[in-house]
Every structure is written in structure tokens, then in C-alpha cells.
C-alpha positions as CSV (number, residue, x, y, z in Angstrom):
1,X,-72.6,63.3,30.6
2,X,-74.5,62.9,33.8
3,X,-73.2,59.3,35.9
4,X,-75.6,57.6,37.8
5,X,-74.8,55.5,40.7
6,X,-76.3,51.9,39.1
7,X,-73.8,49.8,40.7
8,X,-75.8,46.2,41.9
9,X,-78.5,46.8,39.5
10,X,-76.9,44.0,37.4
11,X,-77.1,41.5,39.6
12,X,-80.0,39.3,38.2
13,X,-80.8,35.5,39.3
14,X,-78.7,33.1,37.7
15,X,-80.1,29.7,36.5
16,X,-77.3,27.3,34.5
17,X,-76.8,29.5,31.4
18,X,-76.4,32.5,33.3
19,X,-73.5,30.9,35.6
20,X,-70.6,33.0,36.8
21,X,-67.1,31.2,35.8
22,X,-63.7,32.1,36.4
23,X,-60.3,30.8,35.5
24,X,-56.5,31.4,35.6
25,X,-53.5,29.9,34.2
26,X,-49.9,30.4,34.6
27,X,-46.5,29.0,32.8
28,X,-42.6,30.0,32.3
29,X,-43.7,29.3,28.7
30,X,-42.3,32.4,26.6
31,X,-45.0,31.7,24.0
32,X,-48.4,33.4,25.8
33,X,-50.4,32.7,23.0
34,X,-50.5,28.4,23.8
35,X,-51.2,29.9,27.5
36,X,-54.4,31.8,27.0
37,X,-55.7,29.2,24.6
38,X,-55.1,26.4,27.7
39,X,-56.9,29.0,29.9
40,X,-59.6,29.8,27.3
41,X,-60.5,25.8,27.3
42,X,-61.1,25.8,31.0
43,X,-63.7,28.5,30.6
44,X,-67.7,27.5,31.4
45,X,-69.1,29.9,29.0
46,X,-68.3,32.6,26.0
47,X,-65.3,34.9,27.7
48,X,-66.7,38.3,29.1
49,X,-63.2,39.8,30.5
50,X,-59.8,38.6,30.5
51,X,-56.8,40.0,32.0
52,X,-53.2,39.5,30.4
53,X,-50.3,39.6,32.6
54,X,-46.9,38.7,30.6
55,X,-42.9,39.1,30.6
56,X,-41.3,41.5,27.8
57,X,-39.3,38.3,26.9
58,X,-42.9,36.2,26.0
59,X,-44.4,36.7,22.5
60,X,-46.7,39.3,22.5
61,X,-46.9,39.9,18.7
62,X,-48.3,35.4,18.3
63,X,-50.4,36.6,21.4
64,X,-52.0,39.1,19.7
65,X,-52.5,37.3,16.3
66,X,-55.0,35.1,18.1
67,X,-57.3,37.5,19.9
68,X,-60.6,38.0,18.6
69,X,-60.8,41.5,17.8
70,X,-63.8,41.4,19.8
71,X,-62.5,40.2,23.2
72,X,-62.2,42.3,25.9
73,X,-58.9,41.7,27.2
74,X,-56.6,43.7,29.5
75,X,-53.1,43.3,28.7
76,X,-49.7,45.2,30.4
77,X,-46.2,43.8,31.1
78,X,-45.3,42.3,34.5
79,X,-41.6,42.1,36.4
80,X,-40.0,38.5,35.3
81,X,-44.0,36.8,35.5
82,X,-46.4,35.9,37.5
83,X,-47.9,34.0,40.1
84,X,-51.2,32.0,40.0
85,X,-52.8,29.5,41.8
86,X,-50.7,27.1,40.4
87,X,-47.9,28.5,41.9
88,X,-45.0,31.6,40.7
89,X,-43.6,31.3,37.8
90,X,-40.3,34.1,37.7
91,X,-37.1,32.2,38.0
92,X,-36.8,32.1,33.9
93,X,-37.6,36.0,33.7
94,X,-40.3,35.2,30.7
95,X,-43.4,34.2,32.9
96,X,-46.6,35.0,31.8
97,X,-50.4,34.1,33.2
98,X,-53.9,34.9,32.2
99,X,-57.6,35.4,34.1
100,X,-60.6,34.9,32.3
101,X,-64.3,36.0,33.4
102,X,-67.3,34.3,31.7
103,X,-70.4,36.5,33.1
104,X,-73.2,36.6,30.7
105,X,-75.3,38.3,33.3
106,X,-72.6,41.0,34.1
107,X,-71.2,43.4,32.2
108,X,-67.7,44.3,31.3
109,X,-65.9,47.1,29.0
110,X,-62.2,48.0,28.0
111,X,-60.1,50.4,26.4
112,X,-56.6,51.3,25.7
113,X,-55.4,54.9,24.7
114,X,-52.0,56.5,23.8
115,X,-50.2,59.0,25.8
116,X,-47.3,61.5,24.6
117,X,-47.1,63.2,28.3
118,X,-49.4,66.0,27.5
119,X,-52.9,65.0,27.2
120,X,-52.7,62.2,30.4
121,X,-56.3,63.8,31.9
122,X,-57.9,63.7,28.6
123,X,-56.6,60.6,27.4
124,X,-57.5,58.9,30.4
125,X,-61.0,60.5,30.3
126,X,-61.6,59.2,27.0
127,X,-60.3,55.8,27.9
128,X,-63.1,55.6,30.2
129,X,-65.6,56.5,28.2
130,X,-65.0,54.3,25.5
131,X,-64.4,51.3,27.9
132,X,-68.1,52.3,29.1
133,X,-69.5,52.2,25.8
134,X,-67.5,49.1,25.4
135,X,-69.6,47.7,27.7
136,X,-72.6,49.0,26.9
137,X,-73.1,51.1,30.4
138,X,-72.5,54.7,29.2
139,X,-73.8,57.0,32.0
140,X,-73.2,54.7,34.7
141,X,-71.0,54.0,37.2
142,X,-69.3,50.6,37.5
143,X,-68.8,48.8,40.2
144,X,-64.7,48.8,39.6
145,X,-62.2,50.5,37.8
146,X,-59.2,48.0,36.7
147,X,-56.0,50.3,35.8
148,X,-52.6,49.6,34.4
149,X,-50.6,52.8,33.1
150,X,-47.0,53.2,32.4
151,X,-44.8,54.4,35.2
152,X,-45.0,58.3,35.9
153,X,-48.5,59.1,35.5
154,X,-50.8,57.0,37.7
155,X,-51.7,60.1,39.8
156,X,-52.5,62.1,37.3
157,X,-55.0,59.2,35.7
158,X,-56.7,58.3,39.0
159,X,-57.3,62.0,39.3
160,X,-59.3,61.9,35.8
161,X,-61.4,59.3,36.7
162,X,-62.3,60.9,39.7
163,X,-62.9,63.9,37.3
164,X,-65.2,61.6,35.3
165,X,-66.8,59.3,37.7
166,X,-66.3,60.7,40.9
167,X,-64.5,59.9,43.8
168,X,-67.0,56.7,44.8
169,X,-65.5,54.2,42.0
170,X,-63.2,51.8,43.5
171,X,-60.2,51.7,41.4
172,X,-57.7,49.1,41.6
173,X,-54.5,47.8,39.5
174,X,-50.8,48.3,38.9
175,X,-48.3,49.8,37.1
176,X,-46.7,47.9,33.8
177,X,-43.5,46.8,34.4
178,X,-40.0,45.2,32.5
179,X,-37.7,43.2,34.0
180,X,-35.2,45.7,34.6
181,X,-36.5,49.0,35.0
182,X,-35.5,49.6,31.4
183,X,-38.1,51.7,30.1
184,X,-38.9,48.4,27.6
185,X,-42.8,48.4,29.4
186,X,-45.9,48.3,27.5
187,X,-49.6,47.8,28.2
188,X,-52.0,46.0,25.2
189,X,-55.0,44.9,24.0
190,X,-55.9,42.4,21.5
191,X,-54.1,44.5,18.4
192,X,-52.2,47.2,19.7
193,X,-49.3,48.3,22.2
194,X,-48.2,51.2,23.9
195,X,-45.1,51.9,25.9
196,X,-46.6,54.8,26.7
197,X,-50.1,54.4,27.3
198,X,-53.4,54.0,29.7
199,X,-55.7,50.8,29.8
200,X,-59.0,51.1,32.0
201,X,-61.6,48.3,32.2
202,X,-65.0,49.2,34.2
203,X,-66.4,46.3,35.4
204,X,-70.0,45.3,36.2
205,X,-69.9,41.7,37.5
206,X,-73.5,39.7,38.6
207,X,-71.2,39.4,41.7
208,X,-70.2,40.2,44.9
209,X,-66.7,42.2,44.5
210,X,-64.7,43.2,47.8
211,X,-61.5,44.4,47.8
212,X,-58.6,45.7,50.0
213,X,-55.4,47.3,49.5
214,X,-52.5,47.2,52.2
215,X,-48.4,46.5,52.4
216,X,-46.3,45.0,54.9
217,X,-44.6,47.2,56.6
218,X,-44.6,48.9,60.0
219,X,-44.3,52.3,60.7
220,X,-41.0,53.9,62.8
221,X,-40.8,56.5,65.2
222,X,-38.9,58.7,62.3
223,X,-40.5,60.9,60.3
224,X,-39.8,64.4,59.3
225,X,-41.7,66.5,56.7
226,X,-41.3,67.1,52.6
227,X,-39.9,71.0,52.8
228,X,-39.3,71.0,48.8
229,X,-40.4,68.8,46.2
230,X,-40.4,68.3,42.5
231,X,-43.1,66.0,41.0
232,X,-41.3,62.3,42.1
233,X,-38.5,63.9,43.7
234,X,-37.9,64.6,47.7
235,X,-35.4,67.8,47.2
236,X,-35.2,68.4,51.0
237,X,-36.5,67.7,54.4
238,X,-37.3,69.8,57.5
239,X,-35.1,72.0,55.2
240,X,-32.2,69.5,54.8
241,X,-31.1,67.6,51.4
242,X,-33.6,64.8,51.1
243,X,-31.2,62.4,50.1
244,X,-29.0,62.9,53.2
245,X,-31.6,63.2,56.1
246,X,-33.2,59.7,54.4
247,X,-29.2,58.5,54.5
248,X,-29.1,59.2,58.4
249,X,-32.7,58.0,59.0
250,X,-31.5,54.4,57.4
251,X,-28.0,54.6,58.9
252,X,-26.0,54.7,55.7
253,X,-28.4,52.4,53.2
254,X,-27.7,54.9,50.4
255,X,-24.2,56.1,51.6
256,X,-22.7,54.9,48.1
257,X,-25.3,57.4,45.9
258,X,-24.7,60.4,48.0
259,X,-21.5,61.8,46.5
260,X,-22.5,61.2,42.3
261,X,-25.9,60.0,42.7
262,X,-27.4,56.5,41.4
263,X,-30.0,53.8,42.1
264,X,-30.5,52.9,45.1
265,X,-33.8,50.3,44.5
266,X,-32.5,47.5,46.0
267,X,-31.4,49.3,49.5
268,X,-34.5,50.8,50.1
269,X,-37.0,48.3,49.4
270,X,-37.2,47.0,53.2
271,X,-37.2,50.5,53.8
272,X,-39.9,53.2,52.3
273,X,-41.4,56.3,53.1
274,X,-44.6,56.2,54.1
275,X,-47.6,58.9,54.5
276,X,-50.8,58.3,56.1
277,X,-53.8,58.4,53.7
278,X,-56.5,56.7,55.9
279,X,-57.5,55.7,59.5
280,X,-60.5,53.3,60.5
281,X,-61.5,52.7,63.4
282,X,-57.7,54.5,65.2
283,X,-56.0,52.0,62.7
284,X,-53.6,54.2,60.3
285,X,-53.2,53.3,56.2
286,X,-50.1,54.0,54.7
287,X,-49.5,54.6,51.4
288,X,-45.9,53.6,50.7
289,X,-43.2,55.9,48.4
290,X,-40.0,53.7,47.5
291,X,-36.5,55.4,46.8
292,X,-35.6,54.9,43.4
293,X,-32.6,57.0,43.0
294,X,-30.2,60.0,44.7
295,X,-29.8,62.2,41.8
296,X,-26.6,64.5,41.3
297,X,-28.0,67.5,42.8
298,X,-28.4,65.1,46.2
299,X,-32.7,65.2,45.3
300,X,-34.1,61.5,46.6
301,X,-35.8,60.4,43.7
302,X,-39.7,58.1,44.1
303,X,-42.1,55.6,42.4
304,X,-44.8,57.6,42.9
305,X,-45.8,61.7,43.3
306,X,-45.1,63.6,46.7
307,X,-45.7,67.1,47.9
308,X,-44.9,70.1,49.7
309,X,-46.1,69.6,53.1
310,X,-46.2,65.8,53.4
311,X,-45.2,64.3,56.9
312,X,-43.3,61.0,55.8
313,X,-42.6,58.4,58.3
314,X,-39.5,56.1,57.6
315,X,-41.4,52.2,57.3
316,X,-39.8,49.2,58.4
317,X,-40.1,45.8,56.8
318,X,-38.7,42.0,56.2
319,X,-38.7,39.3,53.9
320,X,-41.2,37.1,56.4
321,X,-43.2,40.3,56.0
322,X,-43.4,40.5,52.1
323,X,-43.9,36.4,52.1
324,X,-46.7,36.7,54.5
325,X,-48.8,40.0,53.6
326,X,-50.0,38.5,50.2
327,X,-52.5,35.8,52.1
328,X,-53.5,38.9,54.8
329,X,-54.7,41.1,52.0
330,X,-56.7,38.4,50.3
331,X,-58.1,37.6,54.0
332,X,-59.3,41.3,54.2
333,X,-60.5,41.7,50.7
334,X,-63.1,38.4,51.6
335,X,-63.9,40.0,54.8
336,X,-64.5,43.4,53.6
337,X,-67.3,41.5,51.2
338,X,-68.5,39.7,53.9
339,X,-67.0,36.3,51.3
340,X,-66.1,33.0,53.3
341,X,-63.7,31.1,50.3
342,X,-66.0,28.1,49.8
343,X,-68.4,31.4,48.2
344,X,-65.5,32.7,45.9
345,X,-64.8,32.0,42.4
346,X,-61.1,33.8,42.3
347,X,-59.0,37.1,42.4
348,X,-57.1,39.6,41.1
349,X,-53.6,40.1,42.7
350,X,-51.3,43.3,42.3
351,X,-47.9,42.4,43.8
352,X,-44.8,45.2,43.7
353,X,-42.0,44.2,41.9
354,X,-39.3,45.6,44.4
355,X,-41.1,43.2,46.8
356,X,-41.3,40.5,44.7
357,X,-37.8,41.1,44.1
358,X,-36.4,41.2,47.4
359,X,-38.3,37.6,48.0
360,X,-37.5,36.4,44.5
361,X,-36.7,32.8,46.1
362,X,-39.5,32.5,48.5
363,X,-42.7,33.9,45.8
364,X,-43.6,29.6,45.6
365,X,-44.7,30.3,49.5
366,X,-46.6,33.6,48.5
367,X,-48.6,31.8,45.9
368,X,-49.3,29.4,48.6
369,X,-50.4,31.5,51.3
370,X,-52.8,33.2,48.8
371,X,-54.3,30.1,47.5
372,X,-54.6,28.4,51.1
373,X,-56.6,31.9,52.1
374,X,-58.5,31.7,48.8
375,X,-59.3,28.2,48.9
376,X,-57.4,27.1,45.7
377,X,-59.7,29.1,44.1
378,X,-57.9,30.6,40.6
379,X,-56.0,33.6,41.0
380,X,-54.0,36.3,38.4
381,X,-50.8,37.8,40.4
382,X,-48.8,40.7,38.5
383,X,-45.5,42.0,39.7
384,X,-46.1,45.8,39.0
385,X,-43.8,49.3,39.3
386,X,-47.2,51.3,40.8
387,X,-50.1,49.7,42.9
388,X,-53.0,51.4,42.7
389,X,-56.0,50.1,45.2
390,X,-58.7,51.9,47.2
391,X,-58.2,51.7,51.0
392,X,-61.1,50.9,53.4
393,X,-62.2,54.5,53.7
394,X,-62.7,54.8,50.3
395,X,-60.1,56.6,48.9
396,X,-58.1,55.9,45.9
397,X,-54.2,56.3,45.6
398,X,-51.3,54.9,43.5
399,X,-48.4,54.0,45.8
400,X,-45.1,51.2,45.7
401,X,-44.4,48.1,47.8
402,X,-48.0,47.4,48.1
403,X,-50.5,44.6,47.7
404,X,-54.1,45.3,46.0
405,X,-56.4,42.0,45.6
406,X,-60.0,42.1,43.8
407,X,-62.3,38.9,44.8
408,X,-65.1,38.0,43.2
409,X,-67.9,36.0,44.6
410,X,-69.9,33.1,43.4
């Protein structure tokens, strides 16, 4: 199949029938189904798109027995909640929120697909080709790629698309996600779930779309290169366990895990790797790795892929940081489609989970930086375990502790 560029050609003059609406709605309610049906209400128009975003402790199954069959919706799991316009909703660990798209002028597709760890590239080829059809756009290319996978195969899913599509699609998204990096994740559609599984929605809004992917942290003076690697795992650098020079570059933050091994999310998350992945303009993009574990043969264990040859710079960040960085995204995603907020109609937010986590208390002021930047427009926020987001330069990558935000105009 041969893919056209035919991104724009969609957007057609809108009289009143034709009008672009957007809405989103969050609660602590564990009973998602009563949620969408509030959001569903506020809707201008027949829904196009919606996105799901909802704790392992809501009701998924009574969600799912209300869906038309029909409706295109993107569902995954999310870390405790989410966060909306309305504010964060995490404290009770069951949150869930919901962002629906009526675009009669536009045109949206999405599909869901099955993994078992050996057919990722072809799974996630056919997911977006039937999300294509879905939409009724087979042979073109969309004007974005929403993604959520399960944790441990983003990379390998980006690269698919890019197999597909090309390397020109925007594709943004995040990772599914539990509330206790359990393993209990799923992603979902209207009938089915997967905890082990891809969902890929092309979108073709009658919009303006502008988007921007970033995190908060600053680069150090210490870096060092990856001399051995395994898939997600640093096994030394310059030569030296990974584990232990990452130990001395953090002055002792994983001290306790070097001896038997163990987790070490929670001291690392003001403290990731970083690689550079983009530069505009002299400015450097960094595309964050966080430390998830020291295993037992002293290997320093990652979120996301690394390799061989990789210079890694140790990142420094704080909890003003992580509060602040939400509502400096959303300002770039606006200025990178040249939006001012009084001409948006609302967003898509990918927050990490670790930083979420590590600002658990403060996430009310996050909501509110984004929705001052946004204008109160209506927002979806997921806390994720992967954030995947296309930098300025174009390039797509799946990292941790990052932010990705989707606008959409009016």
C-alpha cells in the first residue's frame, strides 16, 4: 500500500452543523461508566473520537457494557487517575476522566490488537491499518498518531509505524499504567481488553493540531557512555558496572540496591538519565531514561530501551520543576501551532507517573497551571509508565519523566 501525504486536505469550511466541539470530564468516582455518560451529554454533536483514561480500581467491565460498538474510543489504564480541567483527581487511587471529539468534518479511526511478545512489528502494523480503514482514510497519512501500549514495547511500535507511514507522522501518547507497577495494566476499547496489547488512533481533525513534547529537568556536567547494554538494561559504563558508576554519579541514591539488587523508582525520579535526541536552533532535547531497578548481577535496569554507544548525561530536577513544566509544554504546543487560547477548543495531556508521583500532593496546582495556559479550555491528563511525543525536529521517541500535550484548535 502506497501512503500519500493528504494531511490538511480535510479541513473544509464549517457552517453550524459542521462545528468542531470538544469536552472532558473527570471524577474520583470508581464507576467510569456514569462519567462518560456526564461527558457524552456536554457534547455539541454525534461523538467522532473519545479517549478513556481510568484507574484499575474503576469499573471497566459497566464501562464497556455501555459503549456503542460503533464508537471510536481509546481506552488504557492510568497511575491512581487523572487530571482535567476540573482539577486532579488521584488522592483515592480509583480516578478516572474522559475526552470526547465531535468533528463531523474530520475524520478519526481506532484500533486495538493483541500482543504475545513476538509479533509486536506486525501487530502494530496491522493496528494501523485497520484504525485507517476505521476511519475511512486507507492510503493516507494522518495528521497524528495517538499511542498507548503496554510497558516494554513502545520502541519497537513506534518503529512500525514508521515502517508503515514513515517517519513524518507525529506520534504522541503514553504508556498504560497500574497503580503499583504490578503488571495489573491494560489498554481497551469499547468490548475488549488487553494487558498485553497495542491501541493506535490516526487522527484527521478539520483543525489546527500543534503539539510539543518536553520534561523538566536540567542537564549536569556528568555523563559517561553506555559500554554494555541489554534491551532496558545499563550493564556497564565507560566499562564500569552501571549500577555503581550511576551510584557515585548520585552520591549514594541507590546505595541500599547495590549489594542484592531491588527497586530503586522512587530515588531516581528527580534524577534520570538523559540522551540528546534533538537540537533547534543550539537548544538540546532530551529524551529522559528513569532507573527502575539494580538487578543482582549489579545491571541498572530502565523504562524505556538504551544502547551500545549512548552518551547519557546524569539530569537534575525538583518538585517546583515537575509542578511547573505541565503549563510550559501546553505554552509550546500553542506556540508551535501558532494557537493563542482564546482559538483552542482543548488538549491532550501525557503526564509520567513517577512525576506525578513524586508531586502527588501538589498535582491540584499542575491542573491549574495547565488550565490557566489553556484558557480553561477542557483538557484529558493521563499519568503514564512511557511518554511517547514527537520533538520539534520531528522526531518520534518513547521516553520516562516526560510531558507530551496535543492541542486542538477551533
Amino acid at each position: 500500500m502506497t501512503f500519500g501525504d493528504e494531511r490538511g486536505r480535510n479541513v473544509l469550511k464549517k457552517d453550524a452543523e459542521m462545528e468542531f466541539s470538544i469536552v472532558s470530564h473527570g471524577s474520583a468516582s470508581d464507576a467510569p461508566a456514569d462519567v462518560l455518560r456526564d461527558t457524552l451529554s456536554k457534547l455539541n454533536g454525534p461523538p467522532s473520537m473519545v479517549f478513556a483514561s481510568v484507574s484499575i480500581e474503576a469499573d471497566l467491565a459497566g464501562l464497556q457494557k455501555i459503549i456503542d460498538p460503533a464508537l471510536p474510543l481509546h481506552g488504557s489504564t492510568t497511575c491512581l487517575g487523572v487530571m482535567t480541567d476540573e482539577g486532579a483527581f488521584v488522592q483515592a487511587g480509583r480516578g478516572c476522566g474522559f475526552l470526547a471529539i465531535s468533528d463531523p468534518a474530520g475524520a478519526y479511526g481506532s484500533a486495538m490488537v493483541a500482543v504475545d511478545g513476538s509479533d509486536i512489528e506486525a501487530a502494530a502494523e496491522r493496528a494501523v491499518l485497520m484504525a485507517l480503514d476505521r476511519a475511512q482514510r486507507p492510503g493516507e497519512t494522518p495528521e497524528l498518531i495517538w499511542l498507548t501500549a503496554t510497558p516494554g514495547i513502545e520502541e519497537r511500535v513506534i518503529a512500525s509505524i514508521h515502517q508503515t507511514l514513515g517517519e513524518g507522522v507525529p506520534i504522541c501518547g503514553g504508556s498504560a499504567a497500574d497503580n503499583e507497577v504490578a503488571g495489573d495494566w491494560m489498554v481497551f476499547d469499547g468490548s475488549q481488553t488487553h494487558s498485553a496489547g497495542i491501541s493506535i488512533s490516526v487522527l484527521f481533525p478539520s483543525v489546527t493540531v500543534g503539539y510539543a513534547f518536553h520534561s523538566g529537568y536540567r542537564p549536569t556536567q556528568t555523563k559517561g557512555r553506555v559500554s554494555a547494554s541489554s534491551g532496558r538494561q545499563i550493564l556497564s559504563i565507560d566499562g564500569r558496572p552501571g549500577a555503581v558508576v550511576y551510584n557515585e554519579w548520585t552520591q549514594g541514591r541507590i546505595e541500599h540496591a547495590l549489594t542484592h539488587g531491588g527497586s530503586v523508582i522512587a530515588n531516581t525520579s528527580l534524577a534520570p538519565l538523559g540522551r540528546s535526541r534533538d537540537s533547534v536552533a543550539g537548544f538540546d532535547y532530551y529524551l529522559l531514561s528513569h532507573p527502575e531497578a539494580v538487578n543482582e548481577d549489579g545491571a541498572l535496569a530502565l523504562f524505556s530501551d538504551i544502547s551500545v554507544g549512548d552518551e547519557i548525561v546524569l539530569m537534575e530536577g525538583t518538585a517546583d520543576n515537575l509542578v511547573q513544566r505541565a503549563g510550559r509544554v501546553a505554552e509550546n504546543a500553542l506556540s508551535m501551532a501558532r494557537l493563542e487560547p482564546a482559538n483552542l477548543s482543548g488538549a491532550l495531556v501525557i503526564y509520567c507517573a513517577g512525576c506525578m508521583l513524586t508531586v502527588q500532593d501538589r498535582m491540584d496546582e499542575v491542573a491549574s497551571g495547565l488550565r490557566e495556559v489553556l484558557g480553561e479550555k477542557p483538557f484529558l491528563g493521563s499519568f503514564t509508565f512511557g511518554e511517547q511525543g514527537c520533538f520539534i525536529g520531528g522526531s518520534n521517541h518513547q521516553g520516562n519523566l516526560m510531558i507530551s500535550v496535543v492541542v486542538f484548535g477551533a
